[in-house]
N, C-alpha and C positions, 0 to 999 in steps of 0.2 A: 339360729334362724329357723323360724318354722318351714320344712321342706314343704311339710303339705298344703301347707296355704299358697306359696307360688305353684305349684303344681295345679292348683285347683282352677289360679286364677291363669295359669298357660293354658288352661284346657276351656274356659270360659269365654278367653279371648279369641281362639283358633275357633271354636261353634260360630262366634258373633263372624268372625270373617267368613267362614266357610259361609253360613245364611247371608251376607251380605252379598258375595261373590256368585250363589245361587239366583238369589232376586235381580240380579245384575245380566245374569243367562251368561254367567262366566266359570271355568273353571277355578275352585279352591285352590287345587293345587299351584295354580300360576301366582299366586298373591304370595310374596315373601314378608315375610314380618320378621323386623329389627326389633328386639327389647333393647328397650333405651334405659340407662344408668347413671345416668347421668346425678339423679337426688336420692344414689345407695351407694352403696360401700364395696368391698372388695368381698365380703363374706356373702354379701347378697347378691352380686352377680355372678359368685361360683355355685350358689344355689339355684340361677336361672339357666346356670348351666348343666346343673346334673338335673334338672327338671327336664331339659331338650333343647331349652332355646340355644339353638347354635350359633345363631347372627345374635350378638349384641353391639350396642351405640353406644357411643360416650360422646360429649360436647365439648371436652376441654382435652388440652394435648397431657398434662402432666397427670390427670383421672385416668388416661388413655393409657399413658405410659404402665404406670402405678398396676392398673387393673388386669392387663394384658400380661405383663410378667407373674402376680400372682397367681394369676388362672394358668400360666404354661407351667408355672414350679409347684401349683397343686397336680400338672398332670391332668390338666382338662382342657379338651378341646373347644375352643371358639375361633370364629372367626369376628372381626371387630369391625365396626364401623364410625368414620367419624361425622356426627349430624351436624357441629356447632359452628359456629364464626370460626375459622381461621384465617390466623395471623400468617401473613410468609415468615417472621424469623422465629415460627414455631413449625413449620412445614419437615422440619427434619425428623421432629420427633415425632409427627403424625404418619407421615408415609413410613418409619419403618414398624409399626405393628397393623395399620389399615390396609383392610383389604379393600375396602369400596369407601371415597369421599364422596359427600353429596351436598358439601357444600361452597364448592368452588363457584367464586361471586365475580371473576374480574381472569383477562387475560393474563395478566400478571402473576395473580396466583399460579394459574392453571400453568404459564410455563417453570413456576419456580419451583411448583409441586415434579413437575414431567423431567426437569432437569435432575432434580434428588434423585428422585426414583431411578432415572439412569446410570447415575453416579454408585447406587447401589445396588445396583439389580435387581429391582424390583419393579411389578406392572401393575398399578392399583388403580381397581375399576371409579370412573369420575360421574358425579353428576354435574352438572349448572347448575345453579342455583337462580332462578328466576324470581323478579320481584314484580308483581303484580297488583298490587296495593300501596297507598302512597304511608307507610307506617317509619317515623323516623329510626324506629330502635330494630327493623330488618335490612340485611344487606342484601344485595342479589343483581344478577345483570337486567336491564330492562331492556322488553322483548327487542326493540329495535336494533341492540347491541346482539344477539342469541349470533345470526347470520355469522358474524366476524369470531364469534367465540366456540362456535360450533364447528367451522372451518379448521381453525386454531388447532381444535382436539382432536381432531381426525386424522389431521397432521402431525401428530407426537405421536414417534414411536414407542415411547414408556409409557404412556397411560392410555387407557382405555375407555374410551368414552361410553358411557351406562345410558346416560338419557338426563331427562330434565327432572329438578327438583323445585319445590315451593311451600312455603307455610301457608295457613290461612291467617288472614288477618284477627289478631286477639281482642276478643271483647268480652266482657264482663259483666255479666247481670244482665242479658240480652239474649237467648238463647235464641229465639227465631232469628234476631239479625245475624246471630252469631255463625247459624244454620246458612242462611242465605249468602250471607257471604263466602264462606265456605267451597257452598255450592259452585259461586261465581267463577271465584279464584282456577279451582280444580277444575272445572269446564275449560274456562280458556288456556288454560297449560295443557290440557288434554288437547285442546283443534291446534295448541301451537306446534305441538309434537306432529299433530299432522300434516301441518303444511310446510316445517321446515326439517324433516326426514329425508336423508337423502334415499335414492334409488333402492330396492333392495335392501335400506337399513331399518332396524327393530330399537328406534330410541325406546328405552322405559321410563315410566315414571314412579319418583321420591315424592309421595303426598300422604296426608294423612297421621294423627295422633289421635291422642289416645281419647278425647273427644268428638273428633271427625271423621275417624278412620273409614267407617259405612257409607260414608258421604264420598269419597275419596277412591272406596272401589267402585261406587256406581259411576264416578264419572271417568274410571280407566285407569284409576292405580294399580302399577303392576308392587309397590312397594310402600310399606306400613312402617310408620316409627311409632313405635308406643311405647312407654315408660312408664308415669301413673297407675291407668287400670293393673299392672303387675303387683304392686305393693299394696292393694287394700285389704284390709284386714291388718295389717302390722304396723305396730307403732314403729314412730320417729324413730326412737333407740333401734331395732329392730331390722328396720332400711338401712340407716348408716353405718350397722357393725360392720 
């Protein structure tokens, strides 16, 4: 695994946030960036990790599994994140290596995830997962649901409620609409955090990849998943070792 190439591109990627977060009139340091690995291997995400990135993502529970015990028996510290669809009869093995889920889509999860976690002592921070676009292949609460689900979380004493999360809707060969929409999506999850924040509460927001992510701190992402831009320069073989 070329160190130096992930290194070069951890460091191309924190510039781009950092100038995006500046054009924003926000501080850098507030913006947390997840490396997502979801389409590498276990040799490449112990590489994202002696490079700095401390927060990494995984999208499936058994990648999660898999990844998290090699990086702790290599002796490397991360902290893990799960970004993808979960299932509840896969919730056990996701709560015991994540520290922050961001993609709790349904009350149901949310308490089946709060119950594990109890059962094992464990407090891992949650987003919502909010769906904002009528896309059949994303799951997510719609906003009309947030009120009952945001309640919900507040109320569980094992998990930790983080704030709201959402994708942009995927489009291809369209870059302005892609843009535009984008923009959309991240806009109104940002005013929704605002109006359904309670008293004194600091919900965050899960938006932005590794195409959008600029788009995503201008309009109030406190949090980045990026995966892709991490890997350019390295072939297929190369990511997957």
């Amino acid at each position: 695994m070329p160190q130096t190439t992930l290194e070069t591109n951890l460091a191309r990627i924190r510039a781009r946030i950092a100038e995006a977060a500046v054009q924003a009139g926000r501080r850098p340091q507030a913006i947390e960036l997840v490396a997502v690995t979801k389409s590498a291997g276990a040799e490449a995400a112990a590489g994202l990790a002696r490079a700095g990135a401390r927060d990494l993502g995984e999208s499936r529970a058994d990648e999660l599994e898999a990844k998290a015990l090699s990086l702790s028996g290599a002796g490397l510290d991360a902290r893990w994140h799960f970004v993808g669809h979960l299932q509840r009869n896969k919730a056990a093995r996701v709560v015991a290596h994540a520290a922050v889920i961001h993609s709790i889509d349904s009350v149901r999860l949310l308490e089946t995830v709060a119950r594990i976690a109890d059962d094992v002592g464990r407090s891992p921070q949650v987003f919502l997962q909010v769906k904002l676009h009528p896309e059949e292949t994303k799951s997510g609460l719609l906003p009309e649901a947030l009120p009952e689900a945001l309640a919900a979380a507040r109320a569980l004493r094992a998990v930790e409620l983080a704030g709201l999360m959402t994708i942009a809707p995927l489009v291809e060969g369209d870059p302005p609409r892609a843009a535009a929409l984008a923009r959309t999506v991240f806009t109104a999850l940002a005013r929704l955090r605002d109006e359904l924040s309670a008293e004194g509460e600091r919900l965050r927001l899960s938006m932005g990849m590794s195409d959008d992510f600029e788009l995503a701190i201008a309009a109030g992402s406190d949090c980045v998943r990026i995966g892709s831009a991490f890997f350019e320069g390295l072939s297929a073989q190369e990511v997957r070792a």
